[in-house]
N, C-alpha and C positions, 0 to 999 in steps of 0.2 A: 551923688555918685550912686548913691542907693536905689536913687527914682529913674535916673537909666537904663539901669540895668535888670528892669522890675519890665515884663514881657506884656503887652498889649493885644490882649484879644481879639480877637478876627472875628468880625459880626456875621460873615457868610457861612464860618466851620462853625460857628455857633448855633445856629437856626436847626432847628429841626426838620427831618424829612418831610415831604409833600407827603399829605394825608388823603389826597383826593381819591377817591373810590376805597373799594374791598382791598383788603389786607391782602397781598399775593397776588391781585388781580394781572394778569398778563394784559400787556400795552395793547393799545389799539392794531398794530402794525404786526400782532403776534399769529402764526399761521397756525390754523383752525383745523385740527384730526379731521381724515375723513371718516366720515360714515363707513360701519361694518358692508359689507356685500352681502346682499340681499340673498340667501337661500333659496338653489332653482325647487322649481315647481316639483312634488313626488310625481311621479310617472302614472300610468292607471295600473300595470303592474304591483307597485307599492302599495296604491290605495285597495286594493284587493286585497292584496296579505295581510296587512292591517284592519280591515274588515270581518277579513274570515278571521284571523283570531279572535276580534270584542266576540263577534257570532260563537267561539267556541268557550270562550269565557264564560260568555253568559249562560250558554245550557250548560256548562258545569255548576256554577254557580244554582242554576236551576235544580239539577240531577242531586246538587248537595243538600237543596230544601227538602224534595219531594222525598229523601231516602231518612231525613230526621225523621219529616212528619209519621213517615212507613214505621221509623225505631220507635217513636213514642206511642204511635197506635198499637203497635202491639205488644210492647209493654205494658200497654193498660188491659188488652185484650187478656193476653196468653201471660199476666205474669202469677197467674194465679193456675197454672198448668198444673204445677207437684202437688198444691195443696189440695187440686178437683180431682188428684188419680187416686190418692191417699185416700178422699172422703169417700168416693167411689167404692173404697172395698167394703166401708159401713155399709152401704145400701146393696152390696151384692151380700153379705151377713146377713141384711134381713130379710133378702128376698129367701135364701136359705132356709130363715127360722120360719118364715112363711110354708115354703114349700113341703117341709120338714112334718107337717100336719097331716096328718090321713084325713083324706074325704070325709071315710067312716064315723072319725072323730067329728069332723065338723058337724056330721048330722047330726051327731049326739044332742045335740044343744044344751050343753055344758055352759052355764051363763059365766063362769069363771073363765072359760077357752074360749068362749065367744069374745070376752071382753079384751081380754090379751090380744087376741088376732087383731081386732080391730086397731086396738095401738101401736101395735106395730106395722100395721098398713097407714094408718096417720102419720106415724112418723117416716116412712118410708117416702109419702105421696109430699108430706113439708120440705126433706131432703131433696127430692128431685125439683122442688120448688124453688127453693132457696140455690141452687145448681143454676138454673133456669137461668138467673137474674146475673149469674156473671157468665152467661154464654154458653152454658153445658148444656145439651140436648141428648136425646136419647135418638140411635139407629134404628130407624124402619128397616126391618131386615127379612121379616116372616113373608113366604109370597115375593118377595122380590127376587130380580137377577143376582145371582152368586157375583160378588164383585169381590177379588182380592185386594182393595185399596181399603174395603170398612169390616168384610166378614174373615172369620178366620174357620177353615171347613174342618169340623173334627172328624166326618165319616160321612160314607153313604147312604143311602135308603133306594132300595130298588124301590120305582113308584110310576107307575102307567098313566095316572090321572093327571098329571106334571109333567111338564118339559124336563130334560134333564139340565141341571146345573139349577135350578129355582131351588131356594130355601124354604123347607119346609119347617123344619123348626127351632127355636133358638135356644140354645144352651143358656146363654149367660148375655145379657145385655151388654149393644156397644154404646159409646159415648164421641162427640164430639164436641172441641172448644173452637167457639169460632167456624172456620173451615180444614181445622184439622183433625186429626183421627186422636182421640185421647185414647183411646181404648176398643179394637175389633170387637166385634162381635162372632162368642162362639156358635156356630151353626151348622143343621144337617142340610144339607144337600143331594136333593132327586137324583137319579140317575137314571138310564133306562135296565127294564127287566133281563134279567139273560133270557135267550130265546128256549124254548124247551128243545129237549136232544130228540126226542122221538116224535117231532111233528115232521117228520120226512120218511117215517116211516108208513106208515098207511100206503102213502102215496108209492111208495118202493114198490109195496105188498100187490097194488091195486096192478099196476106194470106188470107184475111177473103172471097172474094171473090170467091175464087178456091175452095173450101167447100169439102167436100166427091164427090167421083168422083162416087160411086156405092151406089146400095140401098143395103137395109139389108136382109138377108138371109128369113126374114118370108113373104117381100114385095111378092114373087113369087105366094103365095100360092093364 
């Protein structure tokens, strides 16, 4: 009764699924995605615009090299600007203590005043030297055109021998760092003579004198 009622397995629900090919693989019979649509052609309009942008990128790109290279050069050049105006007033001090000297003295030949001058024109000549090597030069000023960009004019000089506006002489040395103006130069400037008041006079004089050269036509009678 028991072996009856005891259920007899089915060999086909038994078996396991066909294995053949890839796990998931869609059937032979399975219909195939098409292909995305091909993206039409840009137009020459498009490639234009696209064009001139790279073209405008790049000279930015460009414009952002050349303006580093501009900031680091002259960081190197001019970053020593405050400390060259500063050193600057040392060596106008000792053109000062120079100046400061009477001739008269100097002829003395005082070997103690001798010797002093001399050190302090050595150090004066090492300072401008040492200047030198990071770009500080000194303005050629004496004899040149009056230029407001490097001289600064503290006054006139009537002077005949000279153009007017030439520098005849300089006050106080300028300086430049690089191609900038660190410091004008103070200077006099030519100008011309006023004309004298009584050189029209003679000639006034010479006129009144010369008068009518003949009498008048009734003197005769």
């Amino acid at each position: 009764m028991a072996e009856e009622n005891q259920t007899t397995p089915d060999p086909e629900a038994a078996a396991p699924p066909p294995t053949d090919g890839a796990a998931g693989e869609a059937p032979p019979n399975a219909a195939v995605p098409a292909p995305p649509p091909t993206p039409p052609a840009p137009t020459a309009q498009e490639v234009a615009e696209l064009k001139d942008k790279l073209l405008r990128a790049l000279a930015d790109a460009e414009n952002v090299r050349r303006r580093a290279e501009r900031d680091v050069a002259d960081a190197r050049q001019y970053g020593v600007t405050s400390f060259a105006r500063e050193m600057l007033q040392v060596g106008d001090n000792l053109r000062r203590a120079l100046d400061a000297v009477p001739a008269d003295k100097r002829k003395e030949g005082d070997p103690t005043l001798a010797a002093l001058l001399e050190g302090v024109e050595v150090t004066e000549r090492g300072l401008e030297q040492t200047m030198a090597k990071f770009g500080v030069k000194r303005i050629e000023a004496k004899g040149k055109k009056f230029d407001p960009s490097f001289h600064q004019a503290m006054f006139e000089l009537p002077r005949d021998d000279v153009a007017p506006g030439t520098v005849v002489d300089e006050m106080q040395a300028g300086y430049l760092i690089g191609e900038r103006v660190l410091k004008p130069a103070l200077v006099v400037i030519a100008k011309r003579p006023p004309a004298a008041a009584n050189d029209d006079a003679p000639k006034a004089a010479a006129g009144a004198d010369a008068g009518p050269s003949g009498g008048s036509p009734g003197d005769d009678g």
